[in-house]
C-alpha positions in Angstrom: 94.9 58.7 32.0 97.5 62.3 31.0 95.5 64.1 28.2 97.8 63.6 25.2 100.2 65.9 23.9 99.2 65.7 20.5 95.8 64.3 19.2 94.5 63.9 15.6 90.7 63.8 14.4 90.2 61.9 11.6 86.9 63.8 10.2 84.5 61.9 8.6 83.4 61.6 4.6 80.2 63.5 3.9 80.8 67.5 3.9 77.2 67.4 6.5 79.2 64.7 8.8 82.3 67.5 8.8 80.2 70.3 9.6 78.3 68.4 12.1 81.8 67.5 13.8 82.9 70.9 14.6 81.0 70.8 18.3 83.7 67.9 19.1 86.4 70.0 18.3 85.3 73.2 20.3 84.8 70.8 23.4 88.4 69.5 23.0 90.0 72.7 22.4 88.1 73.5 25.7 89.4 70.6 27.7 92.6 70.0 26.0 94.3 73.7 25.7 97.5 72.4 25.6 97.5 69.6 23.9 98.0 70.2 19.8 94.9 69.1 17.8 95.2 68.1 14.4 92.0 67.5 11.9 93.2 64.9 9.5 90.6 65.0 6.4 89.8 65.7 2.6 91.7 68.2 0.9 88.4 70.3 0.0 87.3 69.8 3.9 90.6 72.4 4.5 88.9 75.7 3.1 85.4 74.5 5.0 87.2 74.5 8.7 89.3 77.7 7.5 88.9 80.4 10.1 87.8 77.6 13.2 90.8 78.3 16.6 89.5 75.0 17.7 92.3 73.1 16.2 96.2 73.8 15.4 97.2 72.2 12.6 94.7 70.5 9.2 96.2 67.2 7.9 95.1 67.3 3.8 94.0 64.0 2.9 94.2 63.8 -0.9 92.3 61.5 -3.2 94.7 58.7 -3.5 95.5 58.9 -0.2 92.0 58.2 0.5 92.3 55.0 -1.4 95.6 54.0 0.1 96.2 52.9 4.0 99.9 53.2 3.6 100.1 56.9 2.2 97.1 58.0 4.7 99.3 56.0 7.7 102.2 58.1 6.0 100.1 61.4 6.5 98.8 60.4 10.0 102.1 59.9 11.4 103.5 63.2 10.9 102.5 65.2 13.5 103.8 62.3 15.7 100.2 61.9 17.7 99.5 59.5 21.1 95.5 59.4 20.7 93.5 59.8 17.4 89.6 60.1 17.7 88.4 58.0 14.4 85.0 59.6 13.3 84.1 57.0 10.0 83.4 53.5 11.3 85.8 52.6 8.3 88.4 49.7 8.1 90.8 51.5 6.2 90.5 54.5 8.9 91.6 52.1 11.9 94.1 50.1 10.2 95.9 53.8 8.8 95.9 54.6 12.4 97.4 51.6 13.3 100.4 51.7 10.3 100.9 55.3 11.8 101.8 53.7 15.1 99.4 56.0 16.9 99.4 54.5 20.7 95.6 55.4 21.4 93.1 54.8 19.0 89.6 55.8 19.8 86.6 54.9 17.6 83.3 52.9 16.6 82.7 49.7 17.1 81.6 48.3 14.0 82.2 44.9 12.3 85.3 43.5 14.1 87.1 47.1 14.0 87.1 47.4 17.9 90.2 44.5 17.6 92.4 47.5 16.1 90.7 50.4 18.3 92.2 50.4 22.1 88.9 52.6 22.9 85.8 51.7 21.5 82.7 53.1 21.8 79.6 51.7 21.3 77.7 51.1 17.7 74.9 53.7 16.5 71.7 52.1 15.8 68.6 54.4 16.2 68.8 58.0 14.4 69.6 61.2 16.6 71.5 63.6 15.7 75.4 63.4 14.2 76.8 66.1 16.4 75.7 64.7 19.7 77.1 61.3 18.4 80.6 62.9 17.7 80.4 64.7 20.4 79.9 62.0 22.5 83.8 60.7 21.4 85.4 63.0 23.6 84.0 61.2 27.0 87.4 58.4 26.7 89.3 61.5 26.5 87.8 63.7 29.1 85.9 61.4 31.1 81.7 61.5 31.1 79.9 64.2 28.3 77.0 65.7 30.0 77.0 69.1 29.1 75.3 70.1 25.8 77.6 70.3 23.4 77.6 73.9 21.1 76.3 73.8 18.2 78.2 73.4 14.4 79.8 76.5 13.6 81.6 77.8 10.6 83.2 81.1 9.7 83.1 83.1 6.5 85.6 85.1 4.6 84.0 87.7 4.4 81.0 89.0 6.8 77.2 88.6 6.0 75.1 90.9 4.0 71.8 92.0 4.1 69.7 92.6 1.3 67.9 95.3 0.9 64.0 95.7 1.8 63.0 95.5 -1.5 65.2 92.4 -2.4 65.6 89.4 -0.5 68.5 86.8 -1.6 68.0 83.0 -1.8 70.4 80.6 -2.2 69.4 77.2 -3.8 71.4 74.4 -3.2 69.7 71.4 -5.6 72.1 68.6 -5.6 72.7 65.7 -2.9 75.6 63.9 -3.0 73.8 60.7 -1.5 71.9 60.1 -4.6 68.9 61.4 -6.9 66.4 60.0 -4.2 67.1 63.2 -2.4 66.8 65.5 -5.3 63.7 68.2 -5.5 63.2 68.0 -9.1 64.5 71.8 -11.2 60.5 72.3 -12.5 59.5 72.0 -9.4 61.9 74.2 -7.7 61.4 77.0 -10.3 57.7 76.7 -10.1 57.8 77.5 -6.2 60.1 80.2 -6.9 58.4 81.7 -8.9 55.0 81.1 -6.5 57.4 83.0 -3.7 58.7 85.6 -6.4 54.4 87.1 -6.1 54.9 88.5 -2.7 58.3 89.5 -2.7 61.4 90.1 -5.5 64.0 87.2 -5.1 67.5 87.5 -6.4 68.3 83.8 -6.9 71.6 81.8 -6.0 72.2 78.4 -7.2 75.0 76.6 -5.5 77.0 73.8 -6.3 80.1 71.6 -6.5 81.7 71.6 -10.3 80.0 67.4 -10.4 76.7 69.2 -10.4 77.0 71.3 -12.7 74.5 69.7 -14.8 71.9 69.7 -12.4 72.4 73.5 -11.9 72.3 74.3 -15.3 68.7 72.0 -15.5 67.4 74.6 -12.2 68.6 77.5 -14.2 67.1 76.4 -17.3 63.6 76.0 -15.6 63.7 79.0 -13.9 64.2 80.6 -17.0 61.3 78.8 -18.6 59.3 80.8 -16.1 61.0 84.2 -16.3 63.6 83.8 -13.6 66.9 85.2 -13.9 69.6 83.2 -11.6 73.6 83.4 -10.7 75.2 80.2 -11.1 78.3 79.6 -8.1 80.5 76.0 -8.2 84.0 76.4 -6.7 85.4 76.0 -3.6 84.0 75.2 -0.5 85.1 79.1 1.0 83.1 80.3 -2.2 80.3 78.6 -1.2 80.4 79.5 2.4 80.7 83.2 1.7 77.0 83.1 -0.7 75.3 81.2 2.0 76.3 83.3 5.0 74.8 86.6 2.4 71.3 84.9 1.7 68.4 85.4 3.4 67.3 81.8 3.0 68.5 78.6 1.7 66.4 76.4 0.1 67.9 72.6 -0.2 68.0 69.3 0.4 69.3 66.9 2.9 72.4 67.8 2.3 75.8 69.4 3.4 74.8 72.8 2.4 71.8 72.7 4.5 74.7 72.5 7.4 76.6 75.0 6.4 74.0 77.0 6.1 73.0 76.0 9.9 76.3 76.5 11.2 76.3 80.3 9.1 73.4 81.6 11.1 71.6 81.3 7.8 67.6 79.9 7.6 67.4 77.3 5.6 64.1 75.4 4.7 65.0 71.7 4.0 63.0 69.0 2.1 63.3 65.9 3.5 62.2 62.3 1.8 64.6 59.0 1.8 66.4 60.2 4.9 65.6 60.9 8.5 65.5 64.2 10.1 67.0 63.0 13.6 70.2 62.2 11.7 70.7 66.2 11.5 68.7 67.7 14.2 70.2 70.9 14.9 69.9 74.8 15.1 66.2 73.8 14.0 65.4 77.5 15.6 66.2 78.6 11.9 65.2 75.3 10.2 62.3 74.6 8.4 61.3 70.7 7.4 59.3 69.9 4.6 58.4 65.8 4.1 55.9 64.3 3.0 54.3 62.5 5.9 51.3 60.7 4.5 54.1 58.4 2.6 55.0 55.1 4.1 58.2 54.7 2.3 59.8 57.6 3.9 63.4 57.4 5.4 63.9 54.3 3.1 67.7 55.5 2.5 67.6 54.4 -1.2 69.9 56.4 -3.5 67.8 55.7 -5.6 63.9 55.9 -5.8 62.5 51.9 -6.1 58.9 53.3 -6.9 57.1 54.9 -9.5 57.3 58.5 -9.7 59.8 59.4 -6.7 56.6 60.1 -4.9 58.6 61.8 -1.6 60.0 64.7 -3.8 57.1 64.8 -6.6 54.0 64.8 -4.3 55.7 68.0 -2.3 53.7 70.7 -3.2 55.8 73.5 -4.3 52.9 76.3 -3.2 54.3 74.8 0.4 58.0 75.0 -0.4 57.0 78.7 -1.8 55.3 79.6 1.9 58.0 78.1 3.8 60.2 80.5 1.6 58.5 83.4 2.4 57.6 82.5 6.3 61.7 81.8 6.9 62.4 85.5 5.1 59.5 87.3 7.3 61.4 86.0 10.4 
């Protein structure tokens, strides 16, 4: 089958997921070099992907077009594409495609979807990682995937800097927008901050989007407690990028800043409970897990913790999280 002359990614919901996605697009820019690739997605995804030459054009999906299959069909059919890889296994994400009048339609199976998809691949059922499963979408367009695919990659504003020998910057990143159950609680943080803050001065970032704002100001507030100064940064996306690609380390959760962080060059040392690692098993070179493995209710992906005391993020001992800290900064 002719490549097509103008394709359109539909990128997929969680800012990690986005990230993870950016391998696919280097591969098509690759194979494709003629063909004009658009990345249909959130509005707030556009200042993420800014700086990427894998793709031509960024399709803004705002939030009522996210709730609406007409005025996302509307957005999808502007650039007038003949094959659209589908990343979410969403109904409303297929049946857009198909209001656009997009000939080829490449996705997921997943529920009775695959009657609107003219390619679909097969269902994901055991966890491993979400760039080789985007990656893998490419193989209807350019035939078999065998080659290992690069890894996510972002680019910041403005270029890395590095602290000085007697400072060393961390950037904290607390939230999770998946729920609480992945949330280190703010005493905890501070305390192994300030177990860290011993062998070595830390100047301390917490990051953020504006919705977290109160659970940055509760990190702040504990570090305080303990003596700890801290620089607060919610904004946008490019904002965020920029801090994380200056810090020496990132300390977070399972979350999208852990891959922005990855796909930075920046270590990052990531604690892990209601989730599984394989989901997001990459650039692990400058990854650090932290889990609790004596638990049995680990990678129960509950938002929210069912048992008493949230036992995957209060039994991790922050004199651990404190070491991890300091081995990632010694590297």
């Amino acid at each position: 089958m002719a490549s097509p002359t103008s394709l359109i990614i539909r990128l997929p919901n969680p800012l990690g997921d986005v990230v993870m996605a950016t391998p696919l697009l280097e591969i098509l820019r690759a194979n494709l070099p003629t063909t004009h690739i658009s990345v249909a997605g959130a509005d707030h995804y556009e200042s993420l992907l800014e700086g990427l030459t894998s793709f031509d054009q960024y399709l803004p999906i705002d939030a009522v077009a996210r709730r609406s299959t007409s005025r996302m069909a509307r957005i999808l059919s502007s650039p007038q594409a003949d094959a659209i890889l589908l990343l979410p296994n969403s109904w409303s994400s297929v049946l857009a495609a198909r209001k656009a009048g997009i000939p080829r339609r490449i996705g997921r199976r997943a529920a009775f979807r695959s009657l609107f998809l003219t390619d679909s691949l097969p269902a994901i059922h055991e966890a491993r990682p979400m760039n080789l499963i985007y990656a893998e979408m490419a193989a209807p367009l350019l035939g078999s995937i065998d080659l290992e695919p690069p890894l996510p990659r972002l680019i910041a504003r403005t270029p890395s800097q590095t602290s000085t020998s007697a400072t060393c910057q961390i950037a904290i990143a607390p939230g999770a927008a998946f729920g609480v159950s992945k949330q280190y609680p703010p005493k905890l943080i501070a305390r192994a901050i300030q177990i860290a803050q011993e062998k070595i001065k830390l100047d301390v970032v917490l990051i953020g989007s504006p919705n977290e704002m109160p659970l940055l100001q509760s990190t702040a507030r504990a570090l305080q407690l303990l003596g700890l100064d801290s620089t607060t940064i919610t904004g946008t996306l490019s904002q965020a990028k920029t801090a994380l690609a200056r810090a020496d380390v990132l300390l977070t959760m399972d979350s999208g800043a852990r891959h922005m962080a990855a796909a930075l060059g920046t270590p990052q040392v990531v604690l892990y409970g209601p989730t599984h690692p394989a989901w997001s098993a990459h650039s692990l070179c400058d990854t650090t897990i932290l889990r609790v493995e004596t638990l049995d209710c680990l990678t129960c992906h509950k938002k929210v913790c069912p048992k008493s005391g949230h036992p995957c993020m209060q039994e991790l001992d922050p004199a651990q999280v404190a070491d991890a800290i300091l081995t990632r900064i010694s590297k």
